[in-house]
C-alpha positions in Angstrom: 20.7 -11.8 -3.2 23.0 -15.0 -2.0 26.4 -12.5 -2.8 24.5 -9.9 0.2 26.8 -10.3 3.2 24.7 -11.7 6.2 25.9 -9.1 8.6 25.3 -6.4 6.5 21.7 -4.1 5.9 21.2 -1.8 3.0 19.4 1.3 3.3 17.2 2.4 0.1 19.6 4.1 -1.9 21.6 1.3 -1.7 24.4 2.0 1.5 25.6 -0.7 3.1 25.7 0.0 6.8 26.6 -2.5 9.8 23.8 -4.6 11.2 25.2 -5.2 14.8 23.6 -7.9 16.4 21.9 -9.1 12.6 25.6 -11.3 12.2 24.9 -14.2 14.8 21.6 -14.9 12.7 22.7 -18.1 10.2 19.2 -18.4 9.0 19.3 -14.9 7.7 21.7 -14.4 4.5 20.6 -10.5 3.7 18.9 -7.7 5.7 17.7 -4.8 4.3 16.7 -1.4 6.1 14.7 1.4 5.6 15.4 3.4 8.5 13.8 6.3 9.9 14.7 8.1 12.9 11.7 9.6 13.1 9.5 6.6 12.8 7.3 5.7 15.6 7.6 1.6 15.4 10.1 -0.7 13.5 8.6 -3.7 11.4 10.3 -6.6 10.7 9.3 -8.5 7.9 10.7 -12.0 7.0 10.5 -13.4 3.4 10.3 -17.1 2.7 11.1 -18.5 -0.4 9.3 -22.2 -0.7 10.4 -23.5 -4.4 9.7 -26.7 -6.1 12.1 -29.9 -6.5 14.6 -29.0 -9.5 12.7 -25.4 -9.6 14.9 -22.7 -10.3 16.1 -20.9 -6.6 18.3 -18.1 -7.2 15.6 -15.9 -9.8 12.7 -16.9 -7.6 14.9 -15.7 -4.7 16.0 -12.4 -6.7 12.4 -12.0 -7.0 11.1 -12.3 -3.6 13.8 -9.7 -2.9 13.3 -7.1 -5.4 9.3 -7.4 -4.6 10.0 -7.1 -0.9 12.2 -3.9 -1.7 9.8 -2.6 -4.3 6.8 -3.2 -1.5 8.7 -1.9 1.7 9.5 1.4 -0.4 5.8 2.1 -0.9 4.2 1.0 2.6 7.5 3.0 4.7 6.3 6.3 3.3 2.7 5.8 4.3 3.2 4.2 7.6 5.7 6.4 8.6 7.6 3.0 10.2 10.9 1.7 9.9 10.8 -1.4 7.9 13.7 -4.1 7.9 13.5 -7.0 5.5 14.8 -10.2 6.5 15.1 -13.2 3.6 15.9 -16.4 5.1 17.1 -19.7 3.8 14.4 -21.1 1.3 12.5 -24.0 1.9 12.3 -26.7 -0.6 8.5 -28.2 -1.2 8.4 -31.6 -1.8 6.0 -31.5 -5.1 4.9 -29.4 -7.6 0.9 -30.0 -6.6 -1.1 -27.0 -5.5 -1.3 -25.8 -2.2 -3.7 -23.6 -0.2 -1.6 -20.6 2.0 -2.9 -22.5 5.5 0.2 -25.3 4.3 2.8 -22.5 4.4 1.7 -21.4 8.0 3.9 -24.1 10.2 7.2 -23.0 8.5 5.9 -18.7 8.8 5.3 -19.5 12.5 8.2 -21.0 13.3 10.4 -17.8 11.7 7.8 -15.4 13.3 8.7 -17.5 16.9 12.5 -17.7 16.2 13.4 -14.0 14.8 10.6 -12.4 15.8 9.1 -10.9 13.1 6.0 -8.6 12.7 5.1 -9.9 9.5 6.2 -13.0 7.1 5.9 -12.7 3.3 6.2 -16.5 1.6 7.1 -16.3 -2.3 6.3 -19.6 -4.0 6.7 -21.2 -7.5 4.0 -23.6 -7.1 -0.1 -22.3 -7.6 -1.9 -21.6 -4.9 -5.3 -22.2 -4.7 -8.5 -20.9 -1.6 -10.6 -22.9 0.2 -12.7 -23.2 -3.1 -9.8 -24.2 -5.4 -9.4 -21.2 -7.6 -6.3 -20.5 -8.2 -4.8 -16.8 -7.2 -1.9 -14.9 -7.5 -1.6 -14.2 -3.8 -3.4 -14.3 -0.4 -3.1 -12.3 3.4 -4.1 -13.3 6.7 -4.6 -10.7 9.1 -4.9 -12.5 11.7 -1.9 -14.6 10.9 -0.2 -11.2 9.4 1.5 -14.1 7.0 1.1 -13.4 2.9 1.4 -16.0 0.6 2.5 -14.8 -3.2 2.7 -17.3 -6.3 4.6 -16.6 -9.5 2.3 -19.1 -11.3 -0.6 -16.6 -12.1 2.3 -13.6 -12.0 4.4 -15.1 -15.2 1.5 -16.8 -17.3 -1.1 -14.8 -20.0 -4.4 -14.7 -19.4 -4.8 -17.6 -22.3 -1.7 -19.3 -20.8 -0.2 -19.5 -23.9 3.0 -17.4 -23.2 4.9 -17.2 -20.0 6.3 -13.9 -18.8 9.9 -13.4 -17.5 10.4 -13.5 -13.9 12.4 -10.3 -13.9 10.9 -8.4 -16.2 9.2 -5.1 -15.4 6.3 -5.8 -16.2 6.2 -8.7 -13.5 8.4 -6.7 -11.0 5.8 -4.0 -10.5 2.7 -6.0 -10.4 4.5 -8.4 -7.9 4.6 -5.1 -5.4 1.1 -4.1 -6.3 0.2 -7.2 -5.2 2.5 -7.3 -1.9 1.4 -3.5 -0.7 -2.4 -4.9 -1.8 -2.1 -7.8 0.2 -0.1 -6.5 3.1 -3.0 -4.0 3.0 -5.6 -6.2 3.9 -2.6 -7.5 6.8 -3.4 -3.4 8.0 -7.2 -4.4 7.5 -8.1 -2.5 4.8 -10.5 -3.7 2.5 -11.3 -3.6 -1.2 -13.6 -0.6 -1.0 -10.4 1.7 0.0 -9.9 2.1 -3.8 -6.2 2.9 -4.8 -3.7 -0.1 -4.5 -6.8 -1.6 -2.5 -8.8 -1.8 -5.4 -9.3 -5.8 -6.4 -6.2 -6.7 -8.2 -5.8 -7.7 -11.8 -2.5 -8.0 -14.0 -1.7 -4.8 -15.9 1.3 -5.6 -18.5 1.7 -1.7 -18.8 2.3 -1.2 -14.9 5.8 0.6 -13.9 4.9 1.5 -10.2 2.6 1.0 -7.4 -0.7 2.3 -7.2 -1.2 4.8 -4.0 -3.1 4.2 -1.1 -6.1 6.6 -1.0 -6.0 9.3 1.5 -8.8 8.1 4.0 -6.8 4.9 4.0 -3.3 6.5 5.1 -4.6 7.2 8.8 -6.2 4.5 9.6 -2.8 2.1 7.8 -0.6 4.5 10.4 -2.8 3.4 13.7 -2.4 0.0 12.7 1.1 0.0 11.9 2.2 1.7 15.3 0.8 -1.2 16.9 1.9 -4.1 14.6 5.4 -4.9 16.8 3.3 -5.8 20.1 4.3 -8.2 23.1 5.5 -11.5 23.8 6.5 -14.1 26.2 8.6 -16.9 27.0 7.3 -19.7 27.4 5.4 -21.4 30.6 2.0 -23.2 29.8 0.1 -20.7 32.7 1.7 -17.4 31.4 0.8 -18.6 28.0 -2.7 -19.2 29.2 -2.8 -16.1 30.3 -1.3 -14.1 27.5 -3.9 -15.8 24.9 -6.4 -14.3 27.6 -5.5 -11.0 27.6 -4.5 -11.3 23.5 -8.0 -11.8 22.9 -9.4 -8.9 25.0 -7.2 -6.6 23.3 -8.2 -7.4 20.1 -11.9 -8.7 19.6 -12.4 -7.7 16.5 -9.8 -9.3 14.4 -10.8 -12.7 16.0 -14.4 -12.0 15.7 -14.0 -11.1 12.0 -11.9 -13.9 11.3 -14.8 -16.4 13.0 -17.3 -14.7 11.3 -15.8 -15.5 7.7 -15.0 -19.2 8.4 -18.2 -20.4 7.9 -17.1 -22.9 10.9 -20.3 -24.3 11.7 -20.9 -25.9 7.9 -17.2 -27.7 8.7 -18.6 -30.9 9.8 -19.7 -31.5 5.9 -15.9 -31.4 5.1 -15.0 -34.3 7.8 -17.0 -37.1 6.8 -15.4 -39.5 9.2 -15.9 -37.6 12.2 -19.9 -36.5 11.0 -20.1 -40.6 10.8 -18.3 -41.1 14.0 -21.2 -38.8 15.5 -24.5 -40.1 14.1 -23.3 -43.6 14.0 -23.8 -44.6 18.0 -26.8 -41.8 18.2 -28.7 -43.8 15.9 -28.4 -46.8 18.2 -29.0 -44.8 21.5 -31.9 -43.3 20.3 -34.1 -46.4 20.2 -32.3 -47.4 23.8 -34.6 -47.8 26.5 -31.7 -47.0 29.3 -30.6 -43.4 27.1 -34.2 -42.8 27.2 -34.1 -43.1 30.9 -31.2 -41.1 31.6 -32.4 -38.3 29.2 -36.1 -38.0 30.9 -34.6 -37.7 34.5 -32.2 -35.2 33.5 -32.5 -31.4 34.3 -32.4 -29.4 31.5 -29.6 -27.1 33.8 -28.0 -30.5 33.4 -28.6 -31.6 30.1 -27.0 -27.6 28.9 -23.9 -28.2 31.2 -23.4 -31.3 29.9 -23.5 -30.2 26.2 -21.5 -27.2 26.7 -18.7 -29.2 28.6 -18.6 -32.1 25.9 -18.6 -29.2 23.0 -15.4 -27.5 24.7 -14.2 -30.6 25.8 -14.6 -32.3 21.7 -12.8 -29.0 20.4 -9.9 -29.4 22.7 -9.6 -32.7 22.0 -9.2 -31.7 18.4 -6.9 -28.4 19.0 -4.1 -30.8 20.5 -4.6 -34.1 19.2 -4.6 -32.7 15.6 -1.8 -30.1 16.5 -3.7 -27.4 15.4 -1.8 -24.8 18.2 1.1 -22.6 16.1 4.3 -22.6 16.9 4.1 -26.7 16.3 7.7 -26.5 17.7 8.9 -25.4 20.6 10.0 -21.5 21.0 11.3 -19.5 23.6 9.6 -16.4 22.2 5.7 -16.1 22.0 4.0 -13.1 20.6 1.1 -11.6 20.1 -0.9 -12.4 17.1 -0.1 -16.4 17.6 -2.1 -16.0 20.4 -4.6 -14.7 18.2 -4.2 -17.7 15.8 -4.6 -20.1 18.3 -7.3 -18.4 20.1 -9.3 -18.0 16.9 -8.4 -21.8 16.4 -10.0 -22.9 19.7 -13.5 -20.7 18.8 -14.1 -22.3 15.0 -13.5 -25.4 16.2 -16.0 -25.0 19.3 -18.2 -23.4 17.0 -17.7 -26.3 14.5 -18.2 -28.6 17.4 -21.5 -26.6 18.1 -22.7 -27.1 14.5 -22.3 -31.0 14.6 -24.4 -31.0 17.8 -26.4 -29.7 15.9 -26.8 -31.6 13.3 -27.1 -34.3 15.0 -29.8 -33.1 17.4 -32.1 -32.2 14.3 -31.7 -36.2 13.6 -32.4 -37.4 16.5 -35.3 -35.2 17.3 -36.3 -36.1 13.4 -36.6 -39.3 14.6 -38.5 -39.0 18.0 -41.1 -36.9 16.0 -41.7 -39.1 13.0 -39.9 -42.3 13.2 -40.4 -43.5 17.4 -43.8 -44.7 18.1 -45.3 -42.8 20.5 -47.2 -45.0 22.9 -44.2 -47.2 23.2 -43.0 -44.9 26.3 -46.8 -45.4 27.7 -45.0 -49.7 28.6 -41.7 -48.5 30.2 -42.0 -49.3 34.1 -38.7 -47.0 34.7 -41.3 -43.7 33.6 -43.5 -42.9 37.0 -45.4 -40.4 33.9 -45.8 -42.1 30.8 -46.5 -38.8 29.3 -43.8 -37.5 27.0 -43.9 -33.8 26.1 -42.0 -31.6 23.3 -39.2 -30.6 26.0 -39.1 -34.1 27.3 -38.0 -35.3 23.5 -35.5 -31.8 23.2 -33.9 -32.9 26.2 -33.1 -36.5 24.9 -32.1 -35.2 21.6 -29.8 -33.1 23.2 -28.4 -36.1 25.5 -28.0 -38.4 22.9 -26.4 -35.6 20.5 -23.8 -34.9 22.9 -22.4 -38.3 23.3 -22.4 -37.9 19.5 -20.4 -35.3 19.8 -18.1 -36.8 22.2 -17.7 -40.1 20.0 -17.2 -37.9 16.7 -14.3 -35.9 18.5 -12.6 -39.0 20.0 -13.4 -41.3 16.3 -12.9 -38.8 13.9 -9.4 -40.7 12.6 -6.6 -38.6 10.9 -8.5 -37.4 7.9 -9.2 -34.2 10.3 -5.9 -33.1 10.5 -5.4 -32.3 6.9 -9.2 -31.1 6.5 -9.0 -29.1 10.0 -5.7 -27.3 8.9 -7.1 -25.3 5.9 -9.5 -23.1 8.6 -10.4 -19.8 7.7 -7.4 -17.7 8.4 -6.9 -16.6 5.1 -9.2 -14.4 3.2 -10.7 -16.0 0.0 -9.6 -13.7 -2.7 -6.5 -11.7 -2.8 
């Protein structure tokens, strides 16, 4: 792979043709093209090596190739696109520890932003673990349309007592399973599509990749057509308008991906920031003057007021935790990292509307069972001493949003590493 001349792609068979414009890429040491004049859309695909310190480069690169090749082949001839495979320089990690796929997302973004490409395929040596630390051969994001694939699971036995050989070809065709599978779920097809869809497993007899099932080939060609979609430079109100018009185009992908992520449970994995919240709540509740302010409220008011400081917590978050992809500036903006962020903004508001709450259950916990009740009957601010069930709601939810506030503006930096592993992967391969 590192002998491939730079300005040079390869057709399937194995021709070396001129790549034009491909030369002025230095990031890009080998191009390989599967064209089709008759295709309907072209599909760029970059591949990402990330290798461990003193881990050996050259056969995980070989690898990452010859999978990407092996892959391409299979998905060309169902989508009926043009694929070109782009490997870039690899990127060393700096330790061997595990690593979830959302820590490989700031280095895909930034060669989806640069190139563009459609799709980015990271190959690593290290394991790579979900959201609930099992460790898996490979993972897709859809959303993201970024695949992470590990050799850790790929080259060990089932009793890990023997390690396979990178290049065997044994390895070499359940790599490409596992790259069409999981570039698969990229198209949005799902386990129940049987064929290469089917859940995967490590099958030492294997020498070739599973087919797609024929229900699934129409429905992978629809989304393929529409997989190179637009971008835009860059300019904060065309942005905000393209992540506008991103999201109308393509409800469904967000809404699945919000759906899966579990977002309003996320406050139980930021301690600091739940603290941050109930902490001052649990003073103002007992306050005479938050009393006041929430029994003179409207309840129009008091729901304004919550909805603004939810939106207002999760933006807080979204930029102060860099949480927006690309992380570095790029004249190029497309499509589906509008997506990302987008979907980024809505768990975190939905995250933000789960901490409310939590802490409105709390505090109306507390007006219920703990206050005393004929306390409010001595406060000469209240022109009716009588307190009813929506009076206590509405305090509960005044006092909970300057919880939610104070979280969001407390929360420290434990959020960043905590709020970076959101659900834009799927949980299994």
């Amino acid at each position: 792979m590192t002998n491939a001349p730079s300005d040079a792609d390869r057709n399937s068979s194995g021709g070396v043709v001129a790549a034009g414009d491909e030369a002025d890429q230095p990031d890009e040491p080998a191009v390989y093209d599967w064209p089709d004049d008759e295709a309907e859309s072209r599909i760029d695909v970059g591949v990402l090596v990330a290798h461990s310190p003193g881990g050996a480069v050259e056969p995980l690169r070989s690898f990452a190739e010859r999978m990407a090749r092996d892959g391409v082949d299979e998905l060309a001839a169902v989508t009926d696109a043009a694929w070109r495979v782009h490997c870039v320089e690899p990127d060393p990690l700096t330790d061997r520890a595990p690593r979830r796929p959302s820590e490989f997302l700031d280095e895909a973004a930034l060669h989806m932003t640069k190139r563009p490409y459609d799709l980015v395929v990271v190959v690593t040596d290290v394991p790579l673990t979900t959201r609930d630390e099992r460790t898996v051969e490979g993972l897709a994001s859809p959303l993201a349309r970024v695949v992470v694939v590990s050799t850790q699971r790929l080259l060990r036995t089932h009793d890990r007592a023997a390690v396979r050989e990178i290049d065997s070809p044994a390895v070499r065709w359940n790599a490409a399973t596992l790259l069409v599978h999981l570039l698969g779920h990229v198209f949005r097809a799902d386990h129940s599509d049987g064929g290469v869809m089917a859940p995967f497993s490590f099958d030492p007899s294997r020498r070739s990749v599973p087919p797609f099932d024929a229900d699934v080939t129409e429905h992978l060609e629809g989304i393929a057509s529409r997989i190179p979609q637009a971008d835009v430079s860059r300019g904060w109100l065309r942005r905000l308008v393209f992540h506008a018009v991103s999201l109308v185009r393509n409800p469904g992908i967000v809404a699945a991906t919000l759906l899966q992520s579990r977002a309003p449970l996320l406050p139980f994995s930021l301690p600091r920031l739940s603290t941050a919240a109930v902490t001052p709540t649990l003073i103002l509740v007992f306050s005479a003057e938050a009393w006041d302010v929430g029994l003179n409220l409207t309840n129009r008011i008091a729901a304004l007021f919550a909805i603004g400081s939810i939106i207002a917590a999760a933006l807080h978050l979204l930029y102060v935790q860099r949480l927006t992809f690309p992380r570095e500036h790029s004249q190029v903006f497309t499509e589906h990292m509008a997506l990302v962020n987008v979907t980024v903004f809505l768990i975190l508001v939905v995250a933000m509307t789960g901490l409310f709450l939590i802490v409105g259950s709390i505090m109306l916990l507390i007006e219920l069972a703990v206050f005393p009740p004929n306390l409010m009957t001595n406060w000469p601010s209240l022109e009716d001493p009588t307190v009813g069930l929506v009076d206590l709601v509405r305090v509960g939810v005044f006092i909970s949003t300057l919880g939610v506030l104070s979280g969001a503006l407390a929360g420290g930096a434990e959020n960043r590493m905590a709020l970076r592993h959101l659900a834009l992967f799927r949980d299994r391969p």
